[in-house]
C-alpha positions in Angstrom: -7.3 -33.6 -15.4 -9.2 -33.5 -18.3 -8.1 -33.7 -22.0 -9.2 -31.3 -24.8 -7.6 -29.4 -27.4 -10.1 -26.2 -27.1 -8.4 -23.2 -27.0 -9.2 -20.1 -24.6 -7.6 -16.7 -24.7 -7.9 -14.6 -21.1 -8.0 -10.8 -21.7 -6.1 -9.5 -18.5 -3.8 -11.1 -15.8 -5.6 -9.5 -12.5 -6.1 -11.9 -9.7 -9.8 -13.0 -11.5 -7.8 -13.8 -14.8 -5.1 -15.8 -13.4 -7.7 -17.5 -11.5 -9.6 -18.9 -14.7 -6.1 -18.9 -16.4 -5.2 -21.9 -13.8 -8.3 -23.9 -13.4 -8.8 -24.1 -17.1 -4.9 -25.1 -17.8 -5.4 -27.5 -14.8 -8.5 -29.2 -16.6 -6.4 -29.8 -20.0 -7.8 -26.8 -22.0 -4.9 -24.3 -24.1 -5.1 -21.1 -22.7 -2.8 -18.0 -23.2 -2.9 -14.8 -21.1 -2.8 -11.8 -22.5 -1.8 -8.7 -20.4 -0.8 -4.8 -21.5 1.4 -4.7 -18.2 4.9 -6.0 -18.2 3.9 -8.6 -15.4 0.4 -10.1 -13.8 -1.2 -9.0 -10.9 -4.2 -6.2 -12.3 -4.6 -3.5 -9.6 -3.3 -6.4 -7.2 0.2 -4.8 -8.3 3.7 -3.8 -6.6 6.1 -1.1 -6.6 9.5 -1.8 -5.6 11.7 1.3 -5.1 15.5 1.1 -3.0 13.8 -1.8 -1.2 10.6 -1.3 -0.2 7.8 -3.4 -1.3 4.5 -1.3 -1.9 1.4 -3.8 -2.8 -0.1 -0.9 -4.4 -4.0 -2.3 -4.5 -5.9 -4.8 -2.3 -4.4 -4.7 1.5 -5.8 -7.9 3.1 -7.2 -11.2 3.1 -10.5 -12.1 3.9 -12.6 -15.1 3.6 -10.1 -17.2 3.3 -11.9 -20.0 2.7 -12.4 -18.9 -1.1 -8.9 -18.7 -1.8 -8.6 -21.7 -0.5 -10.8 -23.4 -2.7 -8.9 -21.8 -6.0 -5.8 -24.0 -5.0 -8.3 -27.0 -3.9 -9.2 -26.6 -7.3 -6.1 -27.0 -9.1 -5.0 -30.1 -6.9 -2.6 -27.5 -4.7 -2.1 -26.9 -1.0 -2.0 -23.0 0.0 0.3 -23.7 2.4 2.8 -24.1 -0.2 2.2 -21.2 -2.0 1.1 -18.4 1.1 2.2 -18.2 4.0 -1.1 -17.0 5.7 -0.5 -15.3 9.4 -3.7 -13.8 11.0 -3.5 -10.3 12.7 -3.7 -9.5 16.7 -5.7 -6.6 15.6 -7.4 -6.1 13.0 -7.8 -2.6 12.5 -7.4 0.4 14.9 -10.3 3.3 14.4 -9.1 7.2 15.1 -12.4 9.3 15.7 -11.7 12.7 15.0 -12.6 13.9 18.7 -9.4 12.0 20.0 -11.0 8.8 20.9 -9.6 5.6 18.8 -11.5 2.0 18.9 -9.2 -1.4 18.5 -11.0 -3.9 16.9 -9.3 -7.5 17.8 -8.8 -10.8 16.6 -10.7 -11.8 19.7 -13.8 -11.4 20.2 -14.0 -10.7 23.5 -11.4 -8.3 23.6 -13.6 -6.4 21.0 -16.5 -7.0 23.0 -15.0 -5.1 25.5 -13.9 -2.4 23.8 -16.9 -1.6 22.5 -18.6 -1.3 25.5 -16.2 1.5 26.2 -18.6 3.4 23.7 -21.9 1.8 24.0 -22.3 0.0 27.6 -24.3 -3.4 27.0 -23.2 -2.9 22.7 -21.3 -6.5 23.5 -24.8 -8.1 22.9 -25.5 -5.8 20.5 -22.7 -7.1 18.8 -23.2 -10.6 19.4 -26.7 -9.8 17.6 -24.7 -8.3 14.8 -22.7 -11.4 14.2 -25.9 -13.6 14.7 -27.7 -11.9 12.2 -24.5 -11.6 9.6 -23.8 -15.0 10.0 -27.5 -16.4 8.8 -26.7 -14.0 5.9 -23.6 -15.4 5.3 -25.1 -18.7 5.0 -27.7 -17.9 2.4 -25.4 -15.7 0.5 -21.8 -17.8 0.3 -23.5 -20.7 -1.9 -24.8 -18.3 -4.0 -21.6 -16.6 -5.1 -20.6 -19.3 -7.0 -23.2 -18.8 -9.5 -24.1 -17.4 -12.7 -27.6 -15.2 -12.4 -29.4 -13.4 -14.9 -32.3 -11.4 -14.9 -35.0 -14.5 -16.1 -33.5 -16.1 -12.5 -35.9 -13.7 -10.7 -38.3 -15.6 -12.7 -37.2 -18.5 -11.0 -39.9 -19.1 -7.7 -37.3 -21.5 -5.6 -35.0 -18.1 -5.6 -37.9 -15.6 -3.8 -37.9 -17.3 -0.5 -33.4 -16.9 -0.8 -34.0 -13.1 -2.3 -36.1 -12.2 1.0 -33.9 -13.6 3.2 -31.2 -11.3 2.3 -33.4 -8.2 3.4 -32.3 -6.4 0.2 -34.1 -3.4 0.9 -32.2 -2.4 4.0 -28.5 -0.8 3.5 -25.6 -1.6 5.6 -26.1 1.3 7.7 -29.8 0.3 8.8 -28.9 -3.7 9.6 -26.3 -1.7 12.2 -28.8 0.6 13.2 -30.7 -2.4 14.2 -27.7 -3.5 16.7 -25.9 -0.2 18.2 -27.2 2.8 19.4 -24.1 5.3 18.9 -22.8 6.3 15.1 -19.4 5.6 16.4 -20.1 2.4 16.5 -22.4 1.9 13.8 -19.4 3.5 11.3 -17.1 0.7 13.0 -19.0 -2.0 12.0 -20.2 -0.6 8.0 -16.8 1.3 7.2 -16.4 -2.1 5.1 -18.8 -0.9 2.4 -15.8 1.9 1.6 -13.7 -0.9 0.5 -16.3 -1.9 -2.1 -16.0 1.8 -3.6 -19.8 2.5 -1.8 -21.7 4.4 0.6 -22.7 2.3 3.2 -25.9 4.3 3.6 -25.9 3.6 -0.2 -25.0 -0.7 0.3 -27.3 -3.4 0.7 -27.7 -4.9 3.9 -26.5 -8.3 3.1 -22.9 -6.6 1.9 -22.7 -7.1 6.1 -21.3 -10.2 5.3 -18.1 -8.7 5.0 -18.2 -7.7 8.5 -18.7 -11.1 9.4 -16.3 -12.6 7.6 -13.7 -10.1 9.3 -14.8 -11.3 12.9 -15.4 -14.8 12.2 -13.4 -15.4 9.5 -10.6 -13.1 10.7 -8.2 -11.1 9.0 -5.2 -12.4 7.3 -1.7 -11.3 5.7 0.1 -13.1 3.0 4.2 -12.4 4.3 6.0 -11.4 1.8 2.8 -9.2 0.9 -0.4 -9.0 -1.2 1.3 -9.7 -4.4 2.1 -13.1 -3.4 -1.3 -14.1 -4.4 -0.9 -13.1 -8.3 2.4 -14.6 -8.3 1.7 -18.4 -6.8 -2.0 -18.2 -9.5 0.7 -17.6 -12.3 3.1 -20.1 -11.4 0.2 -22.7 -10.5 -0.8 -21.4 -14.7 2.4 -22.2 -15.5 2.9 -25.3 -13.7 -0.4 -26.2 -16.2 1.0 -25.1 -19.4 -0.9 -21.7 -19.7 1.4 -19.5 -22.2 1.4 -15.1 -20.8 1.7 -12.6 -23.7 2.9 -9.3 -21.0 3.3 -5.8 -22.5 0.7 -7.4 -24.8 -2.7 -5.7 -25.4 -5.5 -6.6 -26.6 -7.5 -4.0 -28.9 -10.8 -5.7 -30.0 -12.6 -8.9 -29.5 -15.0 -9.9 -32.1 -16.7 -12.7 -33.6 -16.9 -13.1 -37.3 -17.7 -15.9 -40.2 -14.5 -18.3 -38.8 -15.1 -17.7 -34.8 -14.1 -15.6 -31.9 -11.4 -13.5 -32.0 -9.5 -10.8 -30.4 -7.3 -8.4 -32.1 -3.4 -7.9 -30.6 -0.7 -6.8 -32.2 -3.1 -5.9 -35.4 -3.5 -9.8 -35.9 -6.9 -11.4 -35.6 -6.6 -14.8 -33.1 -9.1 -17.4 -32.6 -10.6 -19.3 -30.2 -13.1 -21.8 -28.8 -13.6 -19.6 -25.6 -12.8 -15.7 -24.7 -12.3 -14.7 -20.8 -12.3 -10.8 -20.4 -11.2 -10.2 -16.9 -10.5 -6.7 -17.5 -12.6 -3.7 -17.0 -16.3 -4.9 -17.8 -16.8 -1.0 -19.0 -14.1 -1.2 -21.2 -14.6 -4.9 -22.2 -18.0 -3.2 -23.6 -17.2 0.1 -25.0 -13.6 -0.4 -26.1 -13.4 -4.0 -27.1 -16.8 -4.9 -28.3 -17.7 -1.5 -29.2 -21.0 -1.7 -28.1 -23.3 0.9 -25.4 -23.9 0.7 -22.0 -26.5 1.4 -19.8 -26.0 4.2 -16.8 -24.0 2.3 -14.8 -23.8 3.9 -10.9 -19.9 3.7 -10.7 -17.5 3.1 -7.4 -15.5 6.0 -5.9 -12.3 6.3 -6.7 -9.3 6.6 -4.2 -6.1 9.4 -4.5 -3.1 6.8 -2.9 0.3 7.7 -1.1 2.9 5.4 -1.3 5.7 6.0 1.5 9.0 4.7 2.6 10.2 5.6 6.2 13.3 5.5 7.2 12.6 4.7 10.8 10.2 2.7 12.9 7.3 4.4 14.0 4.9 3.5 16.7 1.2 4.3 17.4 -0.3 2.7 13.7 -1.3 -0.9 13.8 -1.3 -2.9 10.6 -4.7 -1.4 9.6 -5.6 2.1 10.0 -9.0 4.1 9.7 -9.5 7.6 10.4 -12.7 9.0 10.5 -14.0 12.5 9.3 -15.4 14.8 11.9 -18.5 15.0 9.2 -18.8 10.9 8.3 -22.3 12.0 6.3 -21.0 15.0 4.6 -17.9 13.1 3.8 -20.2 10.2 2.0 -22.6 12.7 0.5 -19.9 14.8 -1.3 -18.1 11.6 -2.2 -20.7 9.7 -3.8 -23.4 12.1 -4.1 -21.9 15.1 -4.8 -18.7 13.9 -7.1 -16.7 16.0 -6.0 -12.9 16.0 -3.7 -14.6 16.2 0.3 -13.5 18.8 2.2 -12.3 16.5 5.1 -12.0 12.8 3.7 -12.0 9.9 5.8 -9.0 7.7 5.0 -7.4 4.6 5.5 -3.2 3.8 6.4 -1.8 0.6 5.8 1.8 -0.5 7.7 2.3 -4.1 6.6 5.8 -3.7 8.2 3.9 -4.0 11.3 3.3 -7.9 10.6 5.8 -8.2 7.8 9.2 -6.1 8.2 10.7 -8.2 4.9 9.0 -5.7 2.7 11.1 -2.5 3.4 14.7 -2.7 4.5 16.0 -3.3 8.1 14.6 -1.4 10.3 12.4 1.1 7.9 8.6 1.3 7.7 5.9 1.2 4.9 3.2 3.3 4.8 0.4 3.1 2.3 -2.0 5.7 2.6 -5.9 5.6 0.6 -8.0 8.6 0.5 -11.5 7.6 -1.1 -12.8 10.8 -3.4 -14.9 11.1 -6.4 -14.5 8.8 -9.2 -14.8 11.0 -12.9 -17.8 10.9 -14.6 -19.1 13.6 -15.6 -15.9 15.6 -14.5 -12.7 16.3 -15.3 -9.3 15.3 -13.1 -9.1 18.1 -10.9 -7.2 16.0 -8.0 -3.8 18.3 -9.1 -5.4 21.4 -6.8 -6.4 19.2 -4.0 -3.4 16.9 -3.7 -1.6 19.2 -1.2 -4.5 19.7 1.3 -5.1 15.9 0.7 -1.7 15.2 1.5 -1.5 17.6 4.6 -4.2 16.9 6.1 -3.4 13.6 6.4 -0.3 14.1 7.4 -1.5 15.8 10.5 -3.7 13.5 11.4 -0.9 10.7 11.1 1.5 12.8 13.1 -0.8 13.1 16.0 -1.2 9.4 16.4 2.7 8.8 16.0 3.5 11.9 17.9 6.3 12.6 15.4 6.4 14.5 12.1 6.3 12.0 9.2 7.7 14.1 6.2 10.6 14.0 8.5 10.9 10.3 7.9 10.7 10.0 4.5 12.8 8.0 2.4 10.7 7.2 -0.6 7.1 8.9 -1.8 5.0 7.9 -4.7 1.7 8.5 -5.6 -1.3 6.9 -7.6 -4.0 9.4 -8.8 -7.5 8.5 -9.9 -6.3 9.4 -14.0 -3.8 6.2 -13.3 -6.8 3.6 -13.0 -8.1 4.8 -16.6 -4.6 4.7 -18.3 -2.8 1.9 -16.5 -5.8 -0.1 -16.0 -8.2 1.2 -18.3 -10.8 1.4 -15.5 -13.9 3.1 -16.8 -14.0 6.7 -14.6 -11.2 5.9 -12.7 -14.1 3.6 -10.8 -11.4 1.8 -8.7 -13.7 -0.7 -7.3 -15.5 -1.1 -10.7 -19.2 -0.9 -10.5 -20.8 0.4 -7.7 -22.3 -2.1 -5.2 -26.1 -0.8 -5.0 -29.1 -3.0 -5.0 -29.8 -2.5 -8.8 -26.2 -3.2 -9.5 -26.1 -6.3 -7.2 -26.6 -10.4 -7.7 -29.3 -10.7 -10.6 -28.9 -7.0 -11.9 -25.1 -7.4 -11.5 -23.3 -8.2 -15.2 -23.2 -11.9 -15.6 -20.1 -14.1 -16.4 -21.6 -15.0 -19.9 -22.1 -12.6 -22.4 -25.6 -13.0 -24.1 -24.7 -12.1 -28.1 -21.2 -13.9 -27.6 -22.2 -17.9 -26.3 -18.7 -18.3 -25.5 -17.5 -15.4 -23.9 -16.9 -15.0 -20.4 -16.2 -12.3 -17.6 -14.8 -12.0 -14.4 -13.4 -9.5 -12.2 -14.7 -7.2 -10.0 -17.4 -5.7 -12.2 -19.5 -8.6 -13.1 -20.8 -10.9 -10.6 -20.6 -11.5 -7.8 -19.2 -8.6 -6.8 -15.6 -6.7 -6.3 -13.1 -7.9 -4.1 -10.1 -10.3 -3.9 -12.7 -13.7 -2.7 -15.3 -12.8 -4.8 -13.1 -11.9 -8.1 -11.7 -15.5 -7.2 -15.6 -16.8 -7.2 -16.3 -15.3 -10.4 -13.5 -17.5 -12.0 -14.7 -20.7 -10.7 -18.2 -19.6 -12.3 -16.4 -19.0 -15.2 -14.2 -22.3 -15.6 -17.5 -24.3 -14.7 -19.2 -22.8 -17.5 -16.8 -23.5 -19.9 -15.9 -26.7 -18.4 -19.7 -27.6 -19.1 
């Protein structure tokens, strides 16, 4: 550990915060969290109603490796903080003609399922992970640092920059590898957990793909929110001080330092962290303009208690629109509700029965629609065909009627994300994840009027999503650490 008596305020307690939040308080630095919330987490939040145990944002662990390295970091061993276990299957796929696709822990098992749909798509496949994996190993050193736009000026980077193919989307590097859509929608669906298109996604976002089959996919028992929880107590652990229901109106910088504004008191410090929206962190805290930012969709969510077992859903759950490309367009084209969504259904009770009561189920269901610029919430007038058609869906797959089961409902609309979150448009996965919004066009960590103010989070770079947010505080921490 090192010793200083510099003083850092973090704007937010989101997984990215308490990420910086602990490797700064490990390395000696005085650092106090401050959060509007009651408790940390961000959108990696809970809900716990008569028992059951909603994670009510991220639903799974991937590249592992990077949360490993936040506790490496901090002189930790994950093992004593999550218990990891790795799914059997890692999703299940329901076509809307009847026909559902497994995809497995192993390999060969999804190799052969595949070719169910695609005779000879195994090598396809194998071609896929070949060519995923050499982008994997050009892209993973690079999401531990800090790029702005002079780095295209920067020759050593052009060779890296063509490497990644940047000009193809996700949807043409599949192209490349299977023949039918079905499969081609299997293998890019990923690109609808980074709020984007994958017609609309750069190519090398395929290494989320590989990372799923490589990598595998992982559950923390006990559930997502385990991961906020063991960053705070590691913070703790390091002397880091939390300020919840606590937030922060301003930050600013005036003739005796940096400062943010809470509680209608001026505080200083050596070093600012915003790890909350970047939009807001702009507009509402620093009171400046923004450029025409393409935003993420935003999802319409459906929290539900069961109070039976059901069978026919595996952990993950994806079903697919009988239109995918209508879907997409009137998602993130159109901005407007689609008129048959594709959606996703997660039942952690299938891994993890400790988070609902003995013998009940979860069921967490995310329908991806329109995020709100330009528009007005108009989610109220589409929420029961939303729901229904869902529903349906659902009850053919479990061959039982679901309303029938429930316990428990709650629901998270895309207005929520503005005023719980303050997430510009309701953009639930923050900026979108096109080329011009990507590595060096992506907001960097530093701010460029403010020397010593930072971001992470989803918005800024590298990117959205639980391993990357975690990469943006290390990029962060070894800034300030010098």
């Amino acid at each position: 550990m090192t010793s200083t008596n510099k003083k850092v305020a973090v704007v937010g307690a989101g997984v990215g915060g308490l990420a910086v939040a602990a490797r700064l308080g490990k390395k000696g630095f005085n650092v106090e969290v401050f959060e509007k919330e009651p408790r940390c987490g961000g959108r990696c939040h809970i809900l716990e109603d008569r028992g059951f145990k909603f994670d009510m944002g991220p639903s799974f662990v991937l590249m592992p490796d990077f949360f490993k390295e936040v506790f490496d970091y901090c002189d930790e061993d994950i093992s004593d903080y999550l218990n990891l276990k790795n799914l059997d299957v890692h999703y299940k796929i329901f076509f809307s003609d009847g026909d559902s696709l497994s995809v497995y822990n192993d390999c060969e098992k999804t190799r052969k399922e595949i070719e169910r749909f695609e005779p000879g798509s195994s090598k396809g496949f194998d071609g896929f992970l070949g060519y995923t994996h050499q982008i994997y190993k050009t892209v993973q050193p690079l999401l531990y640092k800090c790029f702005t736009g002079k780095s295209l000026a920067n020759p050593s980077l052009w060779p890296v920059v063509f490497k990644l193919h940047p000009f193809a989307s996700y949807w043409a590097v599949a192209k490349k590898f299977f023949k039918t859509d079905k499969l081609c929608y299997a293998f890019t669906f990923e690109a609808m957990f980074m709020g984007v298109s994958p017609y609309q996604a750069p190519g090398f976002y395929s290494i989320i793909t590989y990372s799923d089959h490589i990598q595998k996919i992982a559950h923390p028992m006990g559930g997502m929110y385990k991961i906020p929880l063991a960053l705070e107590k590691i913070s703790k652990k390091n002397k880091v001080v939390f300020h919840y229901n606590s937030e922060v109106k301003e930050i600013g910088r005036d003739s005796k330092g940096s400062f943010i504004r809470n509680n209608g008191v001026n505080k200083y410090y050596d070093y600012i962290v915003a790890n909350g929206d970047y939009v807001h962190a702009q507009e509402d805290l620093l009171k400046r303009k923004v450029p025409d930012y393409k935003y993420s969709c935003s999802v319409y969510l459906l929290y539900l208690g069961l109070k039976e077992k059901i069978r026919g859903l595996e952990h993950h759950n994806l079903f697919f629109s009988s239109d995918l490309p209508k879907n997409l367009e009137q998602i993130f084209n159109e901005n407007i509700v689609p008129d048959e969504p594709s959606f996703y259904i997660h039942v952690p009770t299938v891994t993890d029965p400790t988070l609902a009561p003995d013998g009940k189920e979860i069921v967490y269901v995310l329908i991806p629609v329109a995020n709100l610029k330009n528009k007005e919430e108009d989610i109220d007038k589409h929420k029961k065909r939303l729901r229904k058609l869902a529903f349906d869906k659902i009850n053919k797959a479990i061959g039982r009627n679901i309303e029938d089961l429930i316990e428990v409902e709650h629901e998270f609309i895309p207005s929520d994300f503005i005023s719980r979150y303050n997430i510009k448009n309701a953009a639930t996965f923050g900026l979108a994840h096109n080329l011009l919004q990507s590595a060096f066009f992506r907001p960097a960590n530093i701010d460029s009027k403010i020397k010593n103010l930072f971001y992470a989070g989803a918005s800024t770079q590298p990117g959205g999503g639980l391993p990357v947010v975690i990469a943006s505080s290390r990029i962060v921490a070894d800034m300030i650490c010098g």
